[in-house]
Steps between C-alpha positions, in 0.01 A plus 500: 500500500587530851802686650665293781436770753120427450497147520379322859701275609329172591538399864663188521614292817911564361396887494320481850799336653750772326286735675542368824836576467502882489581544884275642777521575852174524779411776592172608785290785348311677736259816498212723697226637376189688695194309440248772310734478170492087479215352283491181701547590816378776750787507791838602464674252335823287490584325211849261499663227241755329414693609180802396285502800232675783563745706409753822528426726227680818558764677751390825489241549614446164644252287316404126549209266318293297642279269278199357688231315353132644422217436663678501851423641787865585496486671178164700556654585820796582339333689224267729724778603794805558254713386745662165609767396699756166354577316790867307401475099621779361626660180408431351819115623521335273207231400717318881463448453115183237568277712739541813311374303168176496640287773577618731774367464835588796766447478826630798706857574407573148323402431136478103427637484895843692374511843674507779362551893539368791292779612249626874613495621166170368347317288782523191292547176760886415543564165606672496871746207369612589184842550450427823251217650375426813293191762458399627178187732342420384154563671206331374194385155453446335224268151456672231284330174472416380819684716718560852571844642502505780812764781411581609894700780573752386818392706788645350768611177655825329728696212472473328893765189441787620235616081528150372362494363167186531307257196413534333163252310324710222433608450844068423567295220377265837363516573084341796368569558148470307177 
């Protein structure tokens, strides 16, 4: 017999749309890496995208999660520098979540034509427009599924426009979840 805690639950449409539910800002991940440690590429390399998961997950010291799926160039990025930067949208700034779902194309000092300059604490690209943004060096990660939760140490980062007010999902016509 089966304990409860054992069984899989069966993904049904009612369950993906309770899913959708659980709440979710958008978020621009962003992060450096010199070229010689990449396995598919040989140049330095900038690697940005648009996520919804993450999360505080202690005070002291300061510790945030990222989750970002596999098979990225985000996440091998990601996974090879041990640093990223979360770039905070704004409400008003909805239209920067569709180029940075793509691959990311630099050119100079703009990523996806958004510039950008190197974060002070860990080089990783900060967005010039972002209302706040914060630098962190990962910790431990941890694969689950199709993603990889990044444990990242806050290392640095500024808030430019105290008044902004941070990007929902449900204020967007974008759904990640379910």
């Amino acid at each position: 017999m089966m304990m409860d805690r054992e069984r899989k639950v069966k993904k049904t449409d009612k369950l993906s749309q309770a899913l959708k539910k659980i709440t979710y800002g958008f978020y621009i991940v962003t992060t450096r890496k010199s070229g010689e440690e990449m396995s598919t590429r040989e140049a330095d390399y900038i690697a940005a995208g648009t996520v919804s998961w993450v999360s505080q997950g202690s005070f002291e010291p300061p510790l945030v999660t990222v989750a970002i799926m596999k098979h990225t160039d985000l996440h091998e990025t990601v996974e090879k520098s041990r640093v990223f930067a979360v770039n905070i949208v704004g409400k008003d700034q909805q239209d920067m979540l569709s180029p940075f779902a793509k691959e990311s194309k630099v050119e100079g000092h703009t990523i996806n034509g958004y510039s950008f300059q190197p974060g002070e604490a860990t080089g990783a690209p900060i967005l010039d427009n972002v209302p706040a943004y914060f630098e962190c060096k990962v910790v431990e990660d941890i694969t689950l599924g199709d993603h990889s939760i990044f444990v990242g140490e806050v290392v640095g980062g500024n808030t430019r426009d105290e008044n902004a007010v941070p990007l929902f999902e449900w204020e967007t016509n974008l759904h990640y979840g379910g």
